[in-house]
N, C-alpha and C positions, 0 to 999 in steps of 0.2 A: 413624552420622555419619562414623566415620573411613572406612568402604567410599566413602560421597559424595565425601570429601578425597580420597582416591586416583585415584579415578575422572578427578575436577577437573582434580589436577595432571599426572596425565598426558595430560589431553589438551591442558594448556598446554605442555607440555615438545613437542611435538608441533610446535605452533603456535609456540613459541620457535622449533626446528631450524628447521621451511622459512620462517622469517621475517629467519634468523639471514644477516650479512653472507657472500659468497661465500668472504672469507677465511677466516672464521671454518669451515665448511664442508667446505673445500678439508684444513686444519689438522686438523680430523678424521678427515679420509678419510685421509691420512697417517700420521696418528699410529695410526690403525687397523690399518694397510700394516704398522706399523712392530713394533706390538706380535702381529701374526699371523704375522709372519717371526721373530721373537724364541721365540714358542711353537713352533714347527714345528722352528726349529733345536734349539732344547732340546729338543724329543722325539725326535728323532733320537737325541740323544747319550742322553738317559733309555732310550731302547729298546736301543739298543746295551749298553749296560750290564748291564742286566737280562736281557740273553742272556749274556752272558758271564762276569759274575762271579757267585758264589756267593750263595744265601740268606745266609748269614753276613754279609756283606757289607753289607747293607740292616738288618741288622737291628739293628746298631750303629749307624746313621744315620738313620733314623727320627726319634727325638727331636730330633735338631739338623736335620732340615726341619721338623717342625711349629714347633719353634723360632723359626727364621728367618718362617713364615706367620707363627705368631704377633707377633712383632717388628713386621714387615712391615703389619699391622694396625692395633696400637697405634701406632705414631709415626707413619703416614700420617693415621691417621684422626683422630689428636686436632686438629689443624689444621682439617679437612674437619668435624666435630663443630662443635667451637667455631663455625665460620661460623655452620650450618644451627640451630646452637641460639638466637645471640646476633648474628646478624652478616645475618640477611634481614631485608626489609621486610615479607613476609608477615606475621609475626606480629602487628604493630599491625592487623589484620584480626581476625587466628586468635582473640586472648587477648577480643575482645570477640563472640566467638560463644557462643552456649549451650554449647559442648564444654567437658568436661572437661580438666582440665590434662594429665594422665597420656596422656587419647587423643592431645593433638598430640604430648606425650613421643613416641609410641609411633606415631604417624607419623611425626617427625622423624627417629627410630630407622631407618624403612624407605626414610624416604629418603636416610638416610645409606650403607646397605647399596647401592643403587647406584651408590656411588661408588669409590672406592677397596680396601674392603672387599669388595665384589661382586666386583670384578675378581681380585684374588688369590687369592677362593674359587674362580672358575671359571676359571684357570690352573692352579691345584693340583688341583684334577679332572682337568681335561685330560693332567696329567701321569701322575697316578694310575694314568688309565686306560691310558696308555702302557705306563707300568711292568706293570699286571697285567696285559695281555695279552702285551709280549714276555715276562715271567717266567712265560707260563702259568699263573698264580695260580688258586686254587679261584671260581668261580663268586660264591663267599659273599664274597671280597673288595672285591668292585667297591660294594654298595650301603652296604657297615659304612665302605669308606674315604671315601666321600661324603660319611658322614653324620659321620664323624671331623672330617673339612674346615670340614663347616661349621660344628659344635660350636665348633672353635677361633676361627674367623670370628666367630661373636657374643661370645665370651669377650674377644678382641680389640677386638672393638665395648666392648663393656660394659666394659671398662678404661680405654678411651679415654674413651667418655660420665663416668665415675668422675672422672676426673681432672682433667674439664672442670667438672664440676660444686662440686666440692671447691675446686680452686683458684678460680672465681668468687668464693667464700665468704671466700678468705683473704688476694690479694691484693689489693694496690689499683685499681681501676675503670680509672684511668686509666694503669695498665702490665699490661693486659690483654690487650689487641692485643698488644703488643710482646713479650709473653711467647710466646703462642703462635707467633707467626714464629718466633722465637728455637729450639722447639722443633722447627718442621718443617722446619727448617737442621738439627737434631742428630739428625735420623733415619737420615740416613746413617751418621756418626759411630757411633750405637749399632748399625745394622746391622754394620759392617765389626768393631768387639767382637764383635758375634755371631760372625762368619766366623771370628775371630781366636778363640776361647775355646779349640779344638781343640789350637793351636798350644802356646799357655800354659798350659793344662792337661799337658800331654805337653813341659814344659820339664824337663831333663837325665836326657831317658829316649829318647835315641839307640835301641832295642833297637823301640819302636813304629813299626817301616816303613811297615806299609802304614795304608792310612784305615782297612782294617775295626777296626782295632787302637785307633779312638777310645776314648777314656776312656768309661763308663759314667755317665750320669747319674744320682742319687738315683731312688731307687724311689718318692720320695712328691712329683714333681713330675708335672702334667699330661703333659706330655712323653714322658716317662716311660710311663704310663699308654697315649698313642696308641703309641707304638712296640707296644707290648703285643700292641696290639688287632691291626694293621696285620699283624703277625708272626704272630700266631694265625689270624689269618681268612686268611690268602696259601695256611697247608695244608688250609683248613678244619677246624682245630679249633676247639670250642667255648669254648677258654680265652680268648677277647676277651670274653664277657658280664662279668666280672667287672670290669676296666677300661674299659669301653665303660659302664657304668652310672654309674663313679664321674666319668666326664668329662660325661655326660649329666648329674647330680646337682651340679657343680659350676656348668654352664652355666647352669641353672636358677639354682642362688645367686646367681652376677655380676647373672644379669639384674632378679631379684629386688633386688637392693640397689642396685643405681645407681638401678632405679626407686622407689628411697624415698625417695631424695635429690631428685624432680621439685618437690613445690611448695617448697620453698626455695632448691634449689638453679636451678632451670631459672626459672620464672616473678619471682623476686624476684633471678635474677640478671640476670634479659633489663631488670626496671626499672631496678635498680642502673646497668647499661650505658647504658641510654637516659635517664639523670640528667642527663648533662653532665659535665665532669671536674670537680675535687675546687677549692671555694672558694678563690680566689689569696688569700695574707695580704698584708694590708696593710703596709706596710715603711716606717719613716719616713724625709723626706726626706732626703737627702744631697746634700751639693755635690758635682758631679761635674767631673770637668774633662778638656775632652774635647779630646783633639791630632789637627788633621787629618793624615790623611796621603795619601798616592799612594792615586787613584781603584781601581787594578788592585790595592793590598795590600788595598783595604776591600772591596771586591766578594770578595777569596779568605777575610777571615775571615770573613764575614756566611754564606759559603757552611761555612764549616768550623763556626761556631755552629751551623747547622742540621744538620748531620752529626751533630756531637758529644752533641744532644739526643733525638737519636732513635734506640734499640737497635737497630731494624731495618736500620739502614744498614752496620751491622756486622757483618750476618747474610754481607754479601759475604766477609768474611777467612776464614768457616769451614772452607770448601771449601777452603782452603790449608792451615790448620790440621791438617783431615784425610786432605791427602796430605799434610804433612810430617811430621806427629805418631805418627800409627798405623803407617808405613813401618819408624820407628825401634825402636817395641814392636817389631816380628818381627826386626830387626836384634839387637834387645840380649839374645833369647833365646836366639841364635846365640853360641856361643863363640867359635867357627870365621870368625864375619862380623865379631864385635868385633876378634877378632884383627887379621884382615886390613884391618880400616879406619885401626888404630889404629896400623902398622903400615908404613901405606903413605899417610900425608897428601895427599899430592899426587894420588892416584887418588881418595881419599872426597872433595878443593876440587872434581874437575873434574866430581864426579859429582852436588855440589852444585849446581855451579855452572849445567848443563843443566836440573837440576830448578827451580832459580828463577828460571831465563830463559825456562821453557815457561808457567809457572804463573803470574810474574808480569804478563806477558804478557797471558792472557784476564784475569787480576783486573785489573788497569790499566784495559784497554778497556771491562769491565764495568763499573767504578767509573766514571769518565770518562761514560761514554756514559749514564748517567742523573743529569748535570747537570741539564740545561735541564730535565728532568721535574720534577726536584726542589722546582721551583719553582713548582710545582700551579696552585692556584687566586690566588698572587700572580704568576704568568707577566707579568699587565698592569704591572708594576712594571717591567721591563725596557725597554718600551718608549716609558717618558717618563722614565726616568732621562737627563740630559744630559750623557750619554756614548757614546762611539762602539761600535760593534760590536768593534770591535779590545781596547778596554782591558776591555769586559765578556769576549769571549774570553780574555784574558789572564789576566785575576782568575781565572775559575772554571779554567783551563791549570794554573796556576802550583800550585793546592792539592791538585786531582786526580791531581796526579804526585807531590809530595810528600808526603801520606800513605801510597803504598801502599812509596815509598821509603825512608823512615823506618821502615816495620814491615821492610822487605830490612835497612837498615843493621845495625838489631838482632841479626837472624837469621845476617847474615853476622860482624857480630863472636861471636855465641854460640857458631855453629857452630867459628872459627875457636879459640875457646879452650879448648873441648873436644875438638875432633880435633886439636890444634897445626896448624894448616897456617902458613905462612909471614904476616909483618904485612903482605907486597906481594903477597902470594896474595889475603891478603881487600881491601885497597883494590882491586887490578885487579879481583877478581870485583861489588865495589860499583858501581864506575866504567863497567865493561860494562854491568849492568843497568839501572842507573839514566840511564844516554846512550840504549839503546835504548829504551827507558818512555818515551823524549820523544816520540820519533813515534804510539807507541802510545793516547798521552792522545789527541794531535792526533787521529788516526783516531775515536776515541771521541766525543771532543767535536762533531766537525762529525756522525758519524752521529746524535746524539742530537737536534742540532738540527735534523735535516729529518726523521726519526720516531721526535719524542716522544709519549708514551702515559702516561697518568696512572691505575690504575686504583686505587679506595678498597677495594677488595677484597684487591688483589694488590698492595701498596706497589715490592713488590720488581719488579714484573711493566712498565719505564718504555719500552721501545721495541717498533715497531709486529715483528707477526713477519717481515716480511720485509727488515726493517733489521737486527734480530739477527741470521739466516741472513747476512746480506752483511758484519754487523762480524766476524760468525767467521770464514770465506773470507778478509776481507782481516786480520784479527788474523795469520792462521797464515801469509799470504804475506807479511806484511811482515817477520816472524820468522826465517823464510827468510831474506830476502835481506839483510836487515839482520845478523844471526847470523855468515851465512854468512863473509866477514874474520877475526871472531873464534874462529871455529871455528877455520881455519886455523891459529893462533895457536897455539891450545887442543891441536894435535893434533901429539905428539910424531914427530918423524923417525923414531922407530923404527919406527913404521909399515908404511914402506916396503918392511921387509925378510918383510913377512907376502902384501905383493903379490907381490915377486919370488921365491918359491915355486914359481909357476907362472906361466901366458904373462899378458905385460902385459896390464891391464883397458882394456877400452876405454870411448867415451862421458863419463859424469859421475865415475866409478872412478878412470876415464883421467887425467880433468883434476884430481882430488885427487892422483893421483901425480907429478904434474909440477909440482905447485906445492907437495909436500912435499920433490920434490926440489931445487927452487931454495930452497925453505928454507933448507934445510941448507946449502947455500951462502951466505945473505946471508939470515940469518934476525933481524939488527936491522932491516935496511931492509924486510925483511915487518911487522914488527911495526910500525913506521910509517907503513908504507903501508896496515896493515889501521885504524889506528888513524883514523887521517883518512879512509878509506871509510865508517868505523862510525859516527864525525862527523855525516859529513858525510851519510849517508842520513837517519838519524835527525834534525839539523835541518833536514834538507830537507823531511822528510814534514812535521815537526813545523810549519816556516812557510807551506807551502802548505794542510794542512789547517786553521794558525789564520784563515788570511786567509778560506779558505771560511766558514767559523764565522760571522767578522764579519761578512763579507758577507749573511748567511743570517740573522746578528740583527740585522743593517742594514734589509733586506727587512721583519723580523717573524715572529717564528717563532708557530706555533701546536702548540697540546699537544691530543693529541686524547685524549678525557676517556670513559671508559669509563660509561656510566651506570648507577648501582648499580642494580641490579634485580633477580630472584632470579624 
């Protein structure tokens, strides 16, 4: 029966592709382009390596790539999991066939391996093979390292399946969904720990130069175990049978024990899911007393209510989080970087200060630009409310800028009292970001209302892809030119004396040299002048792209609605 399943589904998967929208198509054949040029460049550099440095070299590194696969596996997959177990419509089919629970377990399993898990196993081959053939490796390496690959691939599988299974059982039904988003935002975060362990591990041990010189990991971790094998089998010796059995013997366990966890954990958690959310209590009445106010304050908390209710909407600050967070870990293992930051305030504002004008930047438009989605399957609400497109722009304008300016305000007083920078260093760095964040909502907001995209799948997933591609282009050029005033600002005269070393720059070099040289001549009236261009671009963008907005929810905007199907 499960050969029949297979069979089936592949040849709808077939029938999806050539039935599937041209974008959608298009999107593939690119991302294909994208991830084939990603592999070839990396084997380059894998081949290159493995001609020129030493066995030694690899053999210390080893555990932290299978590492990283592994990593790579589990937090991709447990997302990917979670759908294909709990999140298709298939299954109100599947659960009333004559089959077995464990056999659709166990075709879910295989159709999870094509996804995310597939791909990484067959990239780490491909690299594999790179490596043993520029290292000229024994013959016997090529099929043990495959077979290493994919050992860790199910082991990765079967952690991920663990985790999804386990936590069904223990959270609440209806913070479910929102947990798993939650987690496949943090998979990068735990990736870049992985990268980072090297570092931390080798804190106040200056004398470790080179990579080969990684710390050793435990003898009694998997890892550990592939390096073994990988190492033995590259001279052909026979000393990989011994670790090659214990990883093989483990893989067997994982997969053995998350499949014991199927009829509880899979089939009574897919009914659990398909309960409904958890009985509203009853609450007794209460006089409420309700103050009207300004049409545009109610439409911005109605909109900030549904924000605040949904964890998934949060998943957007993580990505900032994790370049601002993980940046600092490598910073503070540094003596030499503590020092000199702590040392020199006015270098660590300015250096801030760039890093939260790039970042706030695409979170702003990203936040912003899935308003109008936001508002799903109530979108028909907007359009007999009896208000104009201007004061509905306004409401969801005014809130979209001021949460992500609020979490800046924070981060710029924190920063400022931990590095000492100046009380007019952190107001002007606030005041900069938050004047240019105005144009940036504006851009967001009107792209979201000409392609919105709603899909129940991918919450996070609100604009069509060809409206993304065009908010990023115009996110980065308005940063540009909006920036560009305060940059000048930003960029001390001493400057100058690094260009006049050698013959004047010409072009755009040129034109920063002549306007840090009238600086310095008359660098209040710069600072004035940059101050009212910064203004004045920013609400310029910011009223033309609200007026579009209105106008566009004057019209009627529609959300095009992804239809859950699998």
């Amino acid at each position: 029966m499960t050969k029949n399943l297979i069979r089936l589904y592949w040849k709808m998967g077939k029938n999806q592709f050539r039935t599937a929208p041209d974008s959608t198509k298009i999107a593939i054949v690119f991302s294909s382009i994208a991830a084939i040029i990603f592999t070839v460049i990396l084997s380059f550099a894998v081949g290159a390596m493995a001609m020129t440095l030493p066995s030694e070299f690899f053999s210390s590194i080893y555990a932290y790539a299978f590492s990283a696969l592994l990593t790579f596996n589990i937090l991709f997959g447990v997302p990917q999991v979670f759908k294909n177990l709990y999140g298709t419509n298939d299954l109100t089919l599947l659960f009333t066939l004559p089959i077995k629970t464990r056999s659709i377990y166990w075709f879910k399993f295989l159709q999870s391996f094509i996804g995310f898990p597939g791909f990484f196993c067959l990239f780490s081959i491909i690299l594999l093979t790179v490596f043993g053939i520029a290292s000229r490796a024994s013959i016997l390496f090529f099929p043990i390292a495959y077979l290493t690959a994919f050992l860790f691939t199910l082991i990765g599988m079967s952690i991920a399946y663990l985790l999804n299974l386990l936590l069904i059982q223990i959270i609440p039904v209806h913070r479910a969904k929102e947990l798993m988003t939650a987690m496949s935002a943090l998979a990068g975060i735990i990736v870049y720990v992985l990268t980072q362990l090297p570092n931390l591990l080798m804190k106040n041990q200056p004398s470790r130069a080179r990579v080969a010189d990684f710390p050793p990991m435990p003898k009694w971790i998997p890892m550990e175990w592939a390096a073994q094998v990988l190492s033995s089998a590259s001279v052909g010796s026979i000393g990989f049978i011994l670790p090659l059995l214990m990883t093989i013997i483990l893989t067997l366990f994982m997969l053995s024990f998350s499949s014991s966890l199927v009829e509880k954990g899979f089939r009574t958690g897919w009914i659990k899911m398909n309960e409904g959310n958890r009985p509203k209590k009853k609450r007794k009445g209460t006089k409420v007393r309700v103050k009207l106010t300004s049409p545009v304050i109610a439409i911005g908390v109605k909109e900030w209510r549904a924000i605040q209710r949904d964890i998934r909407e949060w998943v957007a600050f993580i990505p900032f989080v994790f370049f601002m967070f993980f940046p600092v870990i490598s910073i503070m293992n540094d003596e030499e970087s503590i020092r000199l930051i702590m040392n020199n305030p006015d270098v660590s504002w300015m250096v801030a200060q760039a890093i939260f004008l790039f970042i706030f930047t695409f979170l702003t438009s990203g936040f912003a630009s899935s308003s109008i989605a936001r508002e799903a399957y109530s979108i028909h609400l907007l359009h007999v409310l009896p208000l104009s497109g201007w004061k509905i722009a306004l409401g969801k304008f005014w809130i979209n800028w001021l949460i992500p300016a609020v979490f800046l305000f924070v981060l710029e007083i924190a920063g400022g009292i931990i590095l000492k920078w100046h009380p007019f260093n952190i107001l002007f760095g606030m005041a900069v970001v938050a004047i240019i964040s105005l144009g940036i909502t504006g851009i967001g907001l009107w792209l979201g209302s000409i392609g919105a995209k709603y899909n129940p799948n991918n919450p996070q997933n609100r604009l069509e892809t060809g409206v993304s591609f065009l908010l990023m282009f115009l996110s980065f050029g308005y940063l540009l030119i909006a920036a560009l005033p305060s940059i000048i600002v930003l960029i001390p005269t001493d400057t100058i004396a690094i260009f006049n070393e050698g013959e004047r720059p010409m072009g755009l070099f040129g034109l920063l040299v002549s306007l840090l040289e009238w600086k310095a001549a008359n660098q209040i009236l710069l600072m004035i002048i940059s101050a009212v261009m910064t203004i004045a671009i920013s609400l310029g963008v910011a009223l033309f792209t609200l007026k579009l907005s209105a106008r566009k929810i004057d019209k009627g905007i529609t959300i095009n609605f992804v239809a859950n199907k699998k």
